[in-house]
PDB file as gemmi writes it, atoms N, CA and C in Angstrom:
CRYST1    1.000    1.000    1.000  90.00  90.00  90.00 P 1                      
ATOM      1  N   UNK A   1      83.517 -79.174-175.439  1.00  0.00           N  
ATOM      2  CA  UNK A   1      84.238 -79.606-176.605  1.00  0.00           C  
ATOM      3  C   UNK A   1      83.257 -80.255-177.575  1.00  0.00           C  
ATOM      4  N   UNK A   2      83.616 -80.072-178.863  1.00  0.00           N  
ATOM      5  CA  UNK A   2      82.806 -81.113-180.233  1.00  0.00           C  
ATOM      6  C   UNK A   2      82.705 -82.191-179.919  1.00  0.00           C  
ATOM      7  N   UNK A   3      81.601 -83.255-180.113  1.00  0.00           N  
ATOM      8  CA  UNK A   3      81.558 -84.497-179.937  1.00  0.00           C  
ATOM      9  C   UNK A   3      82.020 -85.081-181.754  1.00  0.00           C  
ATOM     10  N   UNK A   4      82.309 -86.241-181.883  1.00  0.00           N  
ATOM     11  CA  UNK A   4      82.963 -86.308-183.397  1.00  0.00           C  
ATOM     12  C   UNK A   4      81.191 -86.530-184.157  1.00  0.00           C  
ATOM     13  N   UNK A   5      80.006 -86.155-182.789  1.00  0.00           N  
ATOM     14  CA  UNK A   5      78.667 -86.284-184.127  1.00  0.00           C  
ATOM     15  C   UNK A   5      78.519 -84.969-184.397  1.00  0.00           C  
ATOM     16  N   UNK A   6      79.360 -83.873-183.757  1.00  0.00           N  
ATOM     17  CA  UNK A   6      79.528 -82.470-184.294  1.00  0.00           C  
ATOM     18  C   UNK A   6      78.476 -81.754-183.300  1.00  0.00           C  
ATOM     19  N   UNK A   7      77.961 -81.808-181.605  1.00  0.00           N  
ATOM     20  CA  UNK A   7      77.402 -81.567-181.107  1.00  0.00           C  
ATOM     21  C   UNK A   7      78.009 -80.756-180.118  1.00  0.00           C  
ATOM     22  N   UNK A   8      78.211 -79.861-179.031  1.00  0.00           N  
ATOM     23  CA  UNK A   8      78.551 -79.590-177.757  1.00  0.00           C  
ATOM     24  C   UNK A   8      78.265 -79.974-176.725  1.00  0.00           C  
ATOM     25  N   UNK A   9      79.050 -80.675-175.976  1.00  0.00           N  
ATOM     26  CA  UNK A   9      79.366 -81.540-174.812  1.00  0.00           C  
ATOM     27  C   UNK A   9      80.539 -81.243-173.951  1.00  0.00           C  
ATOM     28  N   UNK A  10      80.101 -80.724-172.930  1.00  0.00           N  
ATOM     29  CA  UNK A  10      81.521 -80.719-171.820  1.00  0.00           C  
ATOM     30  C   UNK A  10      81.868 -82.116-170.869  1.00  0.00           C  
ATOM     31  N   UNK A  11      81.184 -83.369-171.325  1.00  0.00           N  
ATOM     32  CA  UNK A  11      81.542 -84.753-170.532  1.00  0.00           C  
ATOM     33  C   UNK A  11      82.621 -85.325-171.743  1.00  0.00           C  
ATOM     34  N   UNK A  12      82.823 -84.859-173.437  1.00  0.00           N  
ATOM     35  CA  UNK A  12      83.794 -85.169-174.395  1.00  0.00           C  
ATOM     36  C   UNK A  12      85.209 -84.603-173.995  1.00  0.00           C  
ATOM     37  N   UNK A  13      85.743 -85.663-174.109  1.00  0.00           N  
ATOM     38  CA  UNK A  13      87.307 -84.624-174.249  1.00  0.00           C  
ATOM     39  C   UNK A  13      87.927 -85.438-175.155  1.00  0.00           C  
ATOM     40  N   UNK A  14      88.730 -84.795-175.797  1.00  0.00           N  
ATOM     41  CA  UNK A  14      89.693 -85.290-176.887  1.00  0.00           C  
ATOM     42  C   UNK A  14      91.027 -84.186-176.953  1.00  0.00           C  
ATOM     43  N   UNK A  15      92.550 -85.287-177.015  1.00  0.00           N  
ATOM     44  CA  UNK A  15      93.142 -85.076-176.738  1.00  0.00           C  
ATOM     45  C   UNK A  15      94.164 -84.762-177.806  1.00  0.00           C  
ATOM     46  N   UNK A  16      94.404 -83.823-178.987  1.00  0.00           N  
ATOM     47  CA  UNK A  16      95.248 -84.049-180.104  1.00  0.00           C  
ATOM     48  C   UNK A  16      96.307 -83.149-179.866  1.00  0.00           C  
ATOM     49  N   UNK A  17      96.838 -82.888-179.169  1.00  0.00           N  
ATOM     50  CA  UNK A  17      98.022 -82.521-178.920  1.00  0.00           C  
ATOM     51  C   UNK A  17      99.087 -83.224-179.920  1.00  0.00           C  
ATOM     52  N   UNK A  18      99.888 -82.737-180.321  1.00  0.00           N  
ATOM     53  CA  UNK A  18     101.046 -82.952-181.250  1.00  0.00           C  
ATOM     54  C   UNK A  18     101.193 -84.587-181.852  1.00  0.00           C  
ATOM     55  N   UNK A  19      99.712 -84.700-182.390  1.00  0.00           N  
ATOM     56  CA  UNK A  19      99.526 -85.928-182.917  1.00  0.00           C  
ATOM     57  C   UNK A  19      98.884 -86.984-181.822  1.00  0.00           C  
ATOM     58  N   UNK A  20      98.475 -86.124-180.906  1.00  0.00           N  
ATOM     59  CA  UNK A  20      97.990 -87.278-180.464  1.00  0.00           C  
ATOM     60  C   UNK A  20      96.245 -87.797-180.968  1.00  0.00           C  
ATOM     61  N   UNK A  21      95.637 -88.548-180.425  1.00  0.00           N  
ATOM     62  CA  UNK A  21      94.548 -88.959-181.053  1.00  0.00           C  
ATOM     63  C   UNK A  21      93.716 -90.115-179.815  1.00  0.00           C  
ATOM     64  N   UNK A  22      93.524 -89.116-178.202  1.00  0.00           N  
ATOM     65  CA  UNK A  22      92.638 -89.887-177.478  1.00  0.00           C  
ATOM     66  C   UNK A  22      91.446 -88.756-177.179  1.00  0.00           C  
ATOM     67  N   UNK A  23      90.078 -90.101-177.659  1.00  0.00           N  
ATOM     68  CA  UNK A  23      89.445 -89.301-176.908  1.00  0.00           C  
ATOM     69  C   UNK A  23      88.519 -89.767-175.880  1.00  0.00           C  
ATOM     70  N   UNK A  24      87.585 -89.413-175.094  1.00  0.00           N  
ATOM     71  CA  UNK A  24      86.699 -90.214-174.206  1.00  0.00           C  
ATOM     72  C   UNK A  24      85.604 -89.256-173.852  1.00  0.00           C  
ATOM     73  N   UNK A  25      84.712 -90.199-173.133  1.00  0.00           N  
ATOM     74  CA  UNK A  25      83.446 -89.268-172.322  1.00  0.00           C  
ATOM     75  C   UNK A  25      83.964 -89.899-171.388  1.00  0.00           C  
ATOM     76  N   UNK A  26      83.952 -89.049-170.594  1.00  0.00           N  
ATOM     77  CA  UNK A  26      84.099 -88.531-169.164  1.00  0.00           C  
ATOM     78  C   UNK A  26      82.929 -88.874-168.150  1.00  0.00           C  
ATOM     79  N   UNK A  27      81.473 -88.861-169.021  1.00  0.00           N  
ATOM     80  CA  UNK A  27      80.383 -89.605-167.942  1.00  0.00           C  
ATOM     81  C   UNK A  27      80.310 -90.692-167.890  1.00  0.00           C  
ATOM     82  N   UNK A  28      80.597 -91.659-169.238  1.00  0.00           N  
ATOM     83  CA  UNK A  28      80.488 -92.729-169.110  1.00  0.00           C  
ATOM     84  C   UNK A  28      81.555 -93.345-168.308  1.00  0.00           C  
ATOM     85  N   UNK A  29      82.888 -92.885-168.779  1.00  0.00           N  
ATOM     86  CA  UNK A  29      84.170 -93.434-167.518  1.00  0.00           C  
ATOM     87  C   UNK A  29      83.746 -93.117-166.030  1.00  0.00           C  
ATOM     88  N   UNK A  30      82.854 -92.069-165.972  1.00  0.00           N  
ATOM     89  CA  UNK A  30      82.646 -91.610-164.225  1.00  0.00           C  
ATOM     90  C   UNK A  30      81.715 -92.512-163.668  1.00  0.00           C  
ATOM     91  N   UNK A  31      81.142 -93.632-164.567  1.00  0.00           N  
ATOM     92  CA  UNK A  31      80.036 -94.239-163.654  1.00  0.00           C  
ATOM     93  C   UNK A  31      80.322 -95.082-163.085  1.00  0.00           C  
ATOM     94  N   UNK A  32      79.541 -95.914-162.722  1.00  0.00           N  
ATOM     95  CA  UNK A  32      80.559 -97.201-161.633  1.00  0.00           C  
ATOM     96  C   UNK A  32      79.403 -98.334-162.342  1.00  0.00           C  
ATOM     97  N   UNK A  33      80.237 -99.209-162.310  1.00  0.00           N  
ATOM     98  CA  UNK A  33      81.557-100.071-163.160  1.00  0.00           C  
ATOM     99  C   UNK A  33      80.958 -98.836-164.560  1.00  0.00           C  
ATOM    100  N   UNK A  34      82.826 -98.463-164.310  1.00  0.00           N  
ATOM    101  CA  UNK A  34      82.664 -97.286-165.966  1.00  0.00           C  
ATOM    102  C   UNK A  34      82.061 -97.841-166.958  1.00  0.00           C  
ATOM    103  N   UNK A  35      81.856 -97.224-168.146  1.00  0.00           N  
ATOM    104  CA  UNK A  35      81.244 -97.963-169.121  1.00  0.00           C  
ATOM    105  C   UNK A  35      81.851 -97.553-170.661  1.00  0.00           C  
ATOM    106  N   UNK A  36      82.657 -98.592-171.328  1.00  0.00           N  
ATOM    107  CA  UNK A  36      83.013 -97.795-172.633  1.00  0.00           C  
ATOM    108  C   UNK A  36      82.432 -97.815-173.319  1.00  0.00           C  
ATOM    109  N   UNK A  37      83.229 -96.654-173.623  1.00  0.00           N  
ATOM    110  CA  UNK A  37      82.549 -96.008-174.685  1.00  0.00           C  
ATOM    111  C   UNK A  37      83.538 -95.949-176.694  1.00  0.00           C  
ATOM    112  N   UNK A  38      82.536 -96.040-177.228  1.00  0.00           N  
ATOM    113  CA  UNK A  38      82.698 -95.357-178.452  1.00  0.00           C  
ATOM    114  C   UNK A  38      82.415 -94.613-178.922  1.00  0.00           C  
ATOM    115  N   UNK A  39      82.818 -94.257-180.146  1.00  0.00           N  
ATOM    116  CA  UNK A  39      82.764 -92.953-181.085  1.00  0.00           C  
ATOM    117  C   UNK A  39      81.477 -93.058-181.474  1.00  0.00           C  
ATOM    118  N   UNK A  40      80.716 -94.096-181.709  1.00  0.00           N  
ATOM    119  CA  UNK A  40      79.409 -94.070-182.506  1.00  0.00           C  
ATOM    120  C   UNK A  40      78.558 -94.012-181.600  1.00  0.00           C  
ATOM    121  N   UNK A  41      79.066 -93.177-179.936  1.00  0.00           N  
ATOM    122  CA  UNK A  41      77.547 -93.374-179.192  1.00  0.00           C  
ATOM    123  C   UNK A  41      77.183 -91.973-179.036  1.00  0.00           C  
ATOM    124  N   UNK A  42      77.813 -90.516-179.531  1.00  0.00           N  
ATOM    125  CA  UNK A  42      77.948 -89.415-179.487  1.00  0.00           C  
ATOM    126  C   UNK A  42      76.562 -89.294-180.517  1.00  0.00           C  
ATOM    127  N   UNK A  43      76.839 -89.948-181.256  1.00  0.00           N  
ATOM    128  CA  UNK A  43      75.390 -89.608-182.559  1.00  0.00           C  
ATOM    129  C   UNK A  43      74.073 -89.911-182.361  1.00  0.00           C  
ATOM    130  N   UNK A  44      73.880 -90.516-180.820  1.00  0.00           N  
ATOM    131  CA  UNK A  44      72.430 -90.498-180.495  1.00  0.00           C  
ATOM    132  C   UNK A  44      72.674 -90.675-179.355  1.00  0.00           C  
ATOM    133  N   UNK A  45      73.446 -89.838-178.497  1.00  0.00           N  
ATOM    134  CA  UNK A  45      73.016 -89.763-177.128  1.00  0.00           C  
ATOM    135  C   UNK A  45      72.371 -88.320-176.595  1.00  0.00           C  
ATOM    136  N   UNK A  46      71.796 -88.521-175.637  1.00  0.00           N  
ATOM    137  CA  UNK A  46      70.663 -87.186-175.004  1.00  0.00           C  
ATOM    138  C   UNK A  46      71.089 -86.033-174.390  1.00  0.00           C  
ATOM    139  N   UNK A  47      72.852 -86.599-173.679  1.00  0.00           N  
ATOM    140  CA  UNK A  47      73.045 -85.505-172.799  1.00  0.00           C  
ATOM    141  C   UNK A  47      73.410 -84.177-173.986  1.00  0.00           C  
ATOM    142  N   UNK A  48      74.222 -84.171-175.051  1.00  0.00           N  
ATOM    143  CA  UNK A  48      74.188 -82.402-175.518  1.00  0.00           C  
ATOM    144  C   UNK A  48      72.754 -81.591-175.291  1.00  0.00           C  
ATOM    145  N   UNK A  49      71.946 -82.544-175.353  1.00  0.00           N  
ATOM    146  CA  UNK A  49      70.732 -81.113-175.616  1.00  0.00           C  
ATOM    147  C   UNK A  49      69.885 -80.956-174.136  1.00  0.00           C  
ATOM    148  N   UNK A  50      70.148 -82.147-172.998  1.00  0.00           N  
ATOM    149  CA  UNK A  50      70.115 -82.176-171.738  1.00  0.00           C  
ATOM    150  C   UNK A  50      70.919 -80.603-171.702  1.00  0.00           C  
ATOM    151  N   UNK A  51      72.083 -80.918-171.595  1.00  0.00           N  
ATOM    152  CA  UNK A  51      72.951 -79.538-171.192  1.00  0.00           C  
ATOM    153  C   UNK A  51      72.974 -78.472-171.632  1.00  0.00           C  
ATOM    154  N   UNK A  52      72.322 -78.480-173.159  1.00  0.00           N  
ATOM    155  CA  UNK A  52      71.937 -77.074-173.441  1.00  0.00           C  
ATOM    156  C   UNK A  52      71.348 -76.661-173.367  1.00  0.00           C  
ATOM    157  N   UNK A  53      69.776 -77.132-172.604  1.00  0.00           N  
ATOM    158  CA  UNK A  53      68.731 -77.104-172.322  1.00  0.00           C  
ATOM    159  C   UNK A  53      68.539 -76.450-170.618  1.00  0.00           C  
ATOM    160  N   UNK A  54      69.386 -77.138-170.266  1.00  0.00           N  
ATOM    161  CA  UNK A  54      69.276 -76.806-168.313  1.00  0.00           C  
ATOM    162  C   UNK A  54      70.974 -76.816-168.234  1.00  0.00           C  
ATOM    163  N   UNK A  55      71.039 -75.489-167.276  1.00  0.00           N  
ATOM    164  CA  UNK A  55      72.019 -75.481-166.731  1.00  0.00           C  
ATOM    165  C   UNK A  55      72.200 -75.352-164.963  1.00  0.00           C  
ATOM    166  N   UNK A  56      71.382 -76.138-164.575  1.00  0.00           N  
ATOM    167  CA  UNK A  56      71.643 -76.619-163.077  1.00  0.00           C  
ATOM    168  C   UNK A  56      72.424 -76.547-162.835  1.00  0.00           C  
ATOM    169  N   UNK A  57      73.153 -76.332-161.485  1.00  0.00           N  
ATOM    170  CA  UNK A  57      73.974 -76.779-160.830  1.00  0.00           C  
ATOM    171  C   UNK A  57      73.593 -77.904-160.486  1.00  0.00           C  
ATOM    172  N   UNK A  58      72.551 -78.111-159.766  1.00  0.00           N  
ATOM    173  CA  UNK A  58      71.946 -79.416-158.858  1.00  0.00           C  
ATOM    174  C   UNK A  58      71.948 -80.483-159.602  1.00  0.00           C  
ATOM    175  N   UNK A  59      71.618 -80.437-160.919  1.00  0.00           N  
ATOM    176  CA  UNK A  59      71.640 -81.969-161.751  1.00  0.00           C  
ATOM    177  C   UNK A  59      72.635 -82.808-161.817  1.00  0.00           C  
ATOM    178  N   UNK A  60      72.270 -84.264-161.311  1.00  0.00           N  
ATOM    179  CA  UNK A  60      73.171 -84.903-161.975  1.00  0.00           C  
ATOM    180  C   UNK A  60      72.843 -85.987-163.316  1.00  0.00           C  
ATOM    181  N   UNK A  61      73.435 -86.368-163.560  1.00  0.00           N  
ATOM    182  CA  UNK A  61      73.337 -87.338-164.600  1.00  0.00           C  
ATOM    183  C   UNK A  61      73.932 -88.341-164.362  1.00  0.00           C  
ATOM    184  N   UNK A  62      73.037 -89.856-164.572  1.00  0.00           N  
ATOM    185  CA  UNK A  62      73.888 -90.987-164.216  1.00  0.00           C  
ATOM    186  C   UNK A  62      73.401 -91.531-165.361  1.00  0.00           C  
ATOM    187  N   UNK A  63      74.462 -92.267-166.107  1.00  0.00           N  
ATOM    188  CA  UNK A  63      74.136 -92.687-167.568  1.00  0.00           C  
ATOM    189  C   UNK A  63      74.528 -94.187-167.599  1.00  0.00           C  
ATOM    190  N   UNK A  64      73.521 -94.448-168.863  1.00  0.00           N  
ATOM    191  CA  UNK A  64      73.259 -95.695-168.860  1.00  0.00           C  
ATOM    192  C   UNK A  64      73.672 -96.297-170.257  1.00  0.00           C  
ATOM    193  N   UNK A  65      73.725 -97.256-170.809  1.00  0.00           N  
ATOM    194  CA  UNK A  65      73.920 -97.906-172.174  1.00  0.00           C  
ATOM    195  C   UNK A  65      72.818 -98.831-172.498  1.00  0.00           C  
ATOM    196  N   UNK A  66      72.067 -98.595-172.948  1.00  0.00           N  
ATOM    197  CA  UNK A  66      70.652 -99.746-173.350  1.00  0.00           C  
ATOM    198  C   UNK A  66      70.756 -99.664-175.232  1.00  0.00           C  
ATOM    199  N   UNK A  67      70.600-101.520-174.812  1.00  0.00           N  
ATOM    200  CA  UNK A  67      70.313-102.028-176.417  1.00  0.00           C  
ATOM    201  C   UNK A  67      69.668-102.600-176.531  1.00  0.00           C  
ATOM    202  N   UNK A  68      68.091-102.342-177.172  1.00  0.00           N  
ATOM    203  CA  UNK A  68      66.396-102.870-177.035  1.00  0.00           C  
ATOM    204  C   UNK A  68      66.864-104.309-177.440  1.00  0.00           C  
ATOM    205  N   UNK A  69      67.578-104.463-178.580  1.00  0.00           N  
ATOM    206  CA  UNK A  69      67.642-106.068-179.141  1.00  0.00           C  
ATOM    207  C   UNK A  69      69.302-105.982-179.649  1.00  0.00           C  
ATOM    208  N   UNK A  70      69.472-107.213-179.889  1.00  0.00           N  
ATOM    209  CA  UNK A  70      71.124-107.528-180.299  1.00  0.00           C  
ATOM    210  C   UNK A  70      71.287-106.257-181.790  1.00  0.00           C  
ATOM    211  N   UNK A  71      70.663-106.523-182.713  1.00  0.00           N  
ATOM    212  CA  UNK A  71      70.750-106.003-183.739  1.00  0.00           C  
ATOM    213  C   UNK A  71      70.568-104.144-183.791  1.00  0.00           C  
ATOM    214  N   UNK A  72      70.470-103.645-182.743  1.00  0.00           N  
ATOM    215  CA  UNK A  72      69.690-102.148-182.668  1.00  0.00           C  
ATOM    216  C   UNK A  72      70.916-101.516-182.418  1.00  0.00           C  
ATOM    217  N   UNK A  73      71.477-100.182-182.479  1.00  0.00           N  
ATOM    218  CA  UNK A  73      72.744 -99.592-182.136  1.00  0.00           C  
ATOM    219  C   UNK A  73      72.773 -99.418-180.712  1.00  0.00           C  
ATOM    220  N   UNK A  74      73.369 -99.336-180.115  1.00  0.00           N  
ATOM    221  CA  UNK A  74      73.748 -99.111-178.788  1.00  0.00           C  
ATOM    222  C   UNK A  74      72.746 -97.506-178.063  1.00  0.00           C  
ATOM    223  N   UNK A  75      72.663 -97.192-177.467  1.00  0.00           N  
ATOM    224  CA  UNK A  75      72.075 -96.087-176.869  1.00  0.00           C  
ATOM    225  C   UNK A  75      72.772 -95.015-175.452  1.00  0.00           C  
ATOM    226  N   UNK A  76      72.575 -94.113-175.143  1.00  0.00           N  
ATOM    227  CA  UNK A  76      73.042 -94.104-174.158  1.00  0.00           C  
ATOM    228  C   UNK A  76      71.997 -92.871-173.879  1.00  0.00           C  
ATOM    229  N   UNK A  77      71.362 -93.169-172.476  1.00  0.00           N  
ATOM    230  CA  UNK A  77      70.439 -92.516-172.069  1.00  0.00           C  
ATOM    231  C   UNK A  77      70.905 -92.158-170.762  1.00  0.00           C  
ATOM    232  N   UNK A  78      70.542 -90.991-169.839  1.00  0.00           N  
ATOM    233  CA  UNK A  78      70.504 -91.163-168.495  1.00  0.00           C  
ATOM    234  C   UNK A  78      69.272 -90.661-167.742  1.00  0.00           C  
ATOM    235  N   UNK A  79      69.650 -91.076-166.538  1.00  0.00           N  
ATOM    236  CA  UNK A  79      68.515 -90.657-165.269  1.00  0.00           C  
ATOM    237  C   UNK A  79      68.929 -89.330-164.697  1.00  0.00           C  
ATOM    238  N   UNK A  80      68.034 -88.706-164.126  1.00  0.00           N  
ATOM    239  CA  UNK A  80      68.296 -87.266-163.876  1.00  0.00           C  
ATOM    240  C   UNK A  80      68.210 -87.387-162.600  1.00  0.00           C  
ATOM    241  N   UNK A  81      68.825 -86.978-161.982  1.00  0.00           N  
ATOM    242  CA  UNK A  81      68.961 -86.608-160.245  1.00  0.00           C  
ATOM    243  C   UNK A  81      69.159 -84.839-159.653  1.00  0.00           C  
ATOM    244  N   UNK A  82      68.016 -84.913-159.121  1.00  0.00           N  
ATOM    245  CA  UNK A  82      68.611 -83.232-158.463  1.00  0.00           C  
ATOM    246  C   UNK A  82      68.875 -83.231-157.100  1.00  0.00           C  
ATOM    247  N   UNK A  83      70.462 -82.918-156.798  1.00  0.00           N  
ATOM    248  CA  UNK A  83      71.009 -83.513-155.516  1.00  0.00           C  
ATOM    249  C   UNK A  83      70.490 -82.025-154.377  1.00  0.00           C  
ATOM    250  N   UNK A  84      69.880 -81.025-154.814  1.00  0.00           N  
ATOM    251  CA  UNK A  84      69.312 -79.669-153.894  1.00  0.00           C  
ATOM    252  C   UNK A  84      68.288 -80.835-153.126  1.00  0.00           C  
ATOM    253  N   UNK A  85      66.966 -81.050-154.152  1.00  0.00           N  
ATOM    254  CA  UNK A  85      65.765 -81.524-153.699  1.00  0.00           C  
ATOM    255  C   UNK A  85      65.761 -82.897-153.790  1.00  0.00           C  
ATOM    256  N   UNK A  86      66.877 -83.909-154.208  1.00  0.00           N  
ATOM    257  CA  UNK A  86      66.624 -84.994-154.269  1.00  0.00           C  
ATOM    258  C   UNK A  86      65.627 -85.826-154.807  1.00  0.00           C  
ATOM    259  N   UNK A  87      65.053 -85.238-156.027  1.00  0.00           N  
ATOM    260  CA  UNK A  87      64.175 -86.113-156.427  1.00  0.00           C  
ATOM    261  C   UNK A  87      64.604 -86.860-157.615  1.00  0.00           C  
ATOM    262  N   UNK A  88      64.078 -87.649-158.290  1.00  0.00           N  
ATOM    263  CA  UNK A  88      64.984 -88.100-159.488  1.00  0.00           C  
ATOM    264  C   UNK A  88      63.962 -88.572-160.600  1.00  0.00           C  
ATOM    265  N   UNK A  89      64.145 -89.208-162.014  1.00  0.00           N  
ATOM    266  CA  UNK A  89      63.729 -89.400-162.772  1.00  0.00           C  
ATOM    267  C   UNK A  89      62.437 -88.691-163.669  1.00  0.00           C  
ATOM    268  N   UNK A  90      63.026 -87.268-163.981  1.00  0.00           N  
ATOM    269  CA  UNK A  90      62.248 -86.168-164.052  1.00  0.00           C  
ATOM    270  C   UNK A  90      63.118 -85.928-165.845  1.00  0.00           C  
ATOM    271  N   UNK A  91      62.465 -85.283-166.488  1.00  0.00           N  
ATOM    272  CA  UNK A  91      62.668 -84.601-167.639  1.00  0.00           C  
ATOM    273  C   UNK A  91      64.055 -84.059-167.561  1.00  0.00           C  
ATOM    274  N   UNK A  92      64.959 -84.175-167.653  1.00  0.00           N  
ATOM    275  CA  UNK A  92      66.260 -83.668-167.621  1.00  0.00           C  
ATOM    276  C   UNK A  92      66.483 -82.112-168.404  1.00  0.00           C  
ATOM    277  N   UNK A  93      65.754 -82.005-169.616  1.00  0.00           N  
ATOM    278  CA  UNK A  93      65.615 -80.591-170.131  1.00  0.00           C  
ATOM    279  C   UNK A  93      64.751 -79.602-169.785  1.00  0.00           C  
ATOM    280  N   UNK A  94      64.241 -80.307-168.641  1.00  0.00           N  
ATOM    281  CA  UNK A  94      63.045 -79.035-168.040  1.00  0.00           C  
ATOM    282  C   UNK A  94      63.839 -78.727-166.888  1.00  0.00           C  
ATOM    283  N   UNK A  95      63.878 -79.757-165.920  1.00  0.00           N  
ATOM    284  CA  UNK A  95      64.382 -79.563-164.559  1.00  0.00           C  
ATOM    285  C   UNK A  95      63.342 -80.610-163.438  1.00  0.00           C  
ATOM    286  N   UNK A  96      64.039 -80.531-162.365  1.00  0.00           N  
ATOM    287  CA  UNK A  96      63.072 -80.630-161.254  1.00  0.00           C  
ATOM    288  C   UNK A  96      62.064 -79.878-161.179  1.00  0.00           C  
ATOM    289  N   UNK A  97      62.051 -78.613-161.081  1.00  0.00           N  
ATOM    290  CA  UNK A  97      60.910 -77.647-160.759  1.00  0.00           C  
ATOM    291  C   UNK A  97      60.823 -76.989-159.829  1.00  0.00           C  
ATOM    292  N   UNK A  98      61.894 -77.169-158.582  1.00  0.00           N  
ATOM    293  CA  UNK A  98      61.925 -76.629-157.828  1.00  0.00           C  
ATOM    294  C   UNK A  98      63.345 -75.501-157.363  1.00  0.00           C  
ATOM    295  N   UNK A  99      64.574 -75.849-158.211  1.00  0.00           N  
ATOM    296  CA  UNK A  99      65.665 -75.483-158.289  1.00  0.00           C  
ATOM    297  C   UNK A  99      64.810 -74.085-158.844  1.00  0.00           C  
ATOM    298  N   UNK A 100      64.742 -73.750-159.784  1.00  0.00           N  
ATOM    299  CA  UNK A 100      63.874 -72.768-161.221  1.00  0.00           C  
ATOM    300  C   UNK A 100      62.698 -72.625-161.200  1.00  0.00           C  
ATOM    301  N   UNK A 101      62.044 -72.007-160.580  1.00  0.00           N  
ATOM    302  CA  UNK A 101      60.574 -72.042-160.404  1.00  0.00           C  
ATOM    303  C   UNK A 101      60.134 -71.380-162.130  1.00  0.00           C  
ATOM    304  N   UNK A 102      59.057 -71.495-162.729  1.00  0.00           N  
ATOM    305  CA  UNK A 102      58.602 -71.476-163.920  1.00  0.00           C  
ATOM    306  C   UNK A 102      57.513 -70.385-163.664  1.00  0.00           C  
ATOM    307  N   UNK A 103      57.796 -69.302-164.403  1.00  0.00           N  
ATOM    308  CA  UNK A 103      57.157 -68.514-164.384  1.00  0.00           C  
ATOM    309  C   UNK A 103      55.864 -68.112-164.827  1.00  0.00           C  
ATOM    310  N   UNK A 104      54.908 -67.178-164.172  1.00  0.00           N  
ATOM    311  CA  UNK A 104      53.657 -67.296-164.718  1.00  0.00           C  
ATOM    312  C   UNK A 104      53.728 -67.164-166.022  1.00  0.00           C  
ATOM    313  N   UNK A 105      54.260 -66.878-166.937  1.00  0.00           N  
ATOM    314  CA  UNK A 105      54.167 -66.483-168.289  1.00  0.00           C  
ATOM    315  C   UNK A 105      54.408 -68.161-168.980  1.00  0.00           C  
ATOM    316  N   UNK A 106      55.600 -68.377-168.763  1.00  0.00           N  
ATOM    317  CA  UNK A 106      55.616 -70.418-169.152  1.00  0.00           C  
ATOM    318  C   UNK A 106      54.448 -70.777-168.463  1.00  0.00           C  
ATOM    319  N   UNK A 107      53.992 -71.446-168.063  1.00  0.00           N  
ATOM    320  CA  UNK A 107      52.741 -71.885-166.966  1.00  0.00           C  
ATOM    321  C   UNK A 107      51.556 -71.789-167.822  1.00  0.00           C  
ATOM    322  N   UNK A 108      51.402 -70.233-168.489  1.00  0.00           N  
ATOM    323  CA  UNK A 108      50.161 -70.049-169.409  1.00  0.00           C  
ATOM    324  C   UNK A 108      49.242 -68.809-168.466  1.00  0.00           C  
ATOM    325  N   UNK A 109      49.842 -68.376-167.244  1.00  0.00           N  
ATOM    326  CA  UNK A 109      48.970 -67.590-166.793  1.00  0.00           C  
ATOM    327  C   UNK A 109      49.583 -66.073-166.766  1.00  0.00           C  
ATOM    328  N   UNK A 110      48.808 -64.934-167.016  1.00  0.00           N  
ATOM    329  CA  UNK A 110      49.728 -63.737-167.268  1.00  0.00           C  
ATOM    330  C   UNK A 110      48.962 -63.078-165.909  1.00  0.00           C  
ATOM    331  N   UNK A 111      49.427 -62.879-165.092  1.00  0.00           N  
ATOM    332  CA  UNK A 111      48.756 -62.578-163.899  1.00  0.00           C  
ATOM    333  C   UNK A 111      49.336 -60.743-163.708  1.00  0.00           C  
ATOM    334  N   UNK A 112      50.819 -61.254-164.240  1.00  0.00           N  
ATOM    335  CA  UNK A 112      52.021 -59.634-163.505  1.00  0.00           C  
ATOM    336  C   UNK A 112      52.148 -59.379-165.014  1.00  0.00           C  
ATOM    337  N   UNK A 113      52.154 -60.140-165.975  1.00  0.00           N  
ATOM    338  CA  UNK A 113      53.089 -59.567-167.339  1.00  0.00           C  
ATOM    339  C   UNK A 113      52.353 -59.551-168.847  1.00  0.00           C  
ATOM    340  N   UNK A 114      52.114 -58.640-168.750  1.00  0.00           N  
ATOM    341  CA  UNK A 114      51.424 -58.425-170.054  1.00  0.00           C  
ATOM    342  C   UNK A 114      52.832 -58.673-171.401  1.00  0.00           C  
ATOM    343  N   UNK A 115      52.684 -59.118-172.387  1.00  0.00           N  
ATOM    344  CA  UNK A 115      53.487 -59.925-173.223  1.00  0.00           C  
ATOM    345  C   UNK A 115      52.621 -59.861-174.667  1.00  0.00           C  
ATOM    346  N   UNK A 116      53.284 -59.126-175.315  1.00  0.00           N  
ATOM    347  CA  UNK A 116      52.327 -59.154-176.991  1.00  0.00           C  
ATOM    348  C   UNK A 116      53.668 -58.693-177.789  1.00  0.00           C  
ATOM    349  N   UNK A 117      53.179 -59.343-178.923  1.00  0.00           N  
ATOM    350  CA  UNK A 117      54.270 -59.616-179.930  1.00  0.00           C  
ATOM    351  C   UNK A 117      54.656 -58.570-180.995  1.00  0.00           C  
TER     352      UNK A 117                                                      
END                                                                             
């Protein structure tokens, strides 16, 4: 679904059914102690391009709310977990590395694939 910063996100849901007018993230309510949320945290948070970036199964995302100083907007960042290999705090738009192995051609080495433009 649209986030209201106009992004794609499947942790948004919003509910307007015949006037209605709820909406929420779904990761931030899923964390423990949930965490609310507002409308103004869609406009600089990481997970849309996390998710459009990698589509794991194995990933999880555990999200966080950090505010460097009183005066700074709110943030919402998360930690990446891959529950296959269990490792964690890795690039969330790349991957673990081991779910997706990266092919000689990403890598920089053309060993099998010749590739010209």
């Amino acid at each position: 679904m649209r986030t209201p910063a106009g992004k794609e996100c499947h942790y948004f849901y919003g509910d307007y059914y015949r006037g209605r007018d709820r909406e929420e993230c779904r990761l931030l309510a899923g964390a423990n102690p949930p965490i609310q949320w507002y409308t103004s945290d869609c406009s600089n948070c990481d997970v849309p391009g996390i998710l459009l970036a990698n589509a794991c199964q194995s990933l999880v995302l555990i999200p966080q709310v950090k505010r460097p100083f009183p005066f700074i907007k709110r943030r919402v960042t998360v930690q990446t977990y891959c529950s296959k290999t269990r490792r964690q705090n890795f690039d969330g738009h790349i991957g673990c590395g081991e779910c997706h192995p990266l092919t000689s051609l990403f890598k920089g080495g053309s060993d099998d694939a010749d590739v010209t433009a």
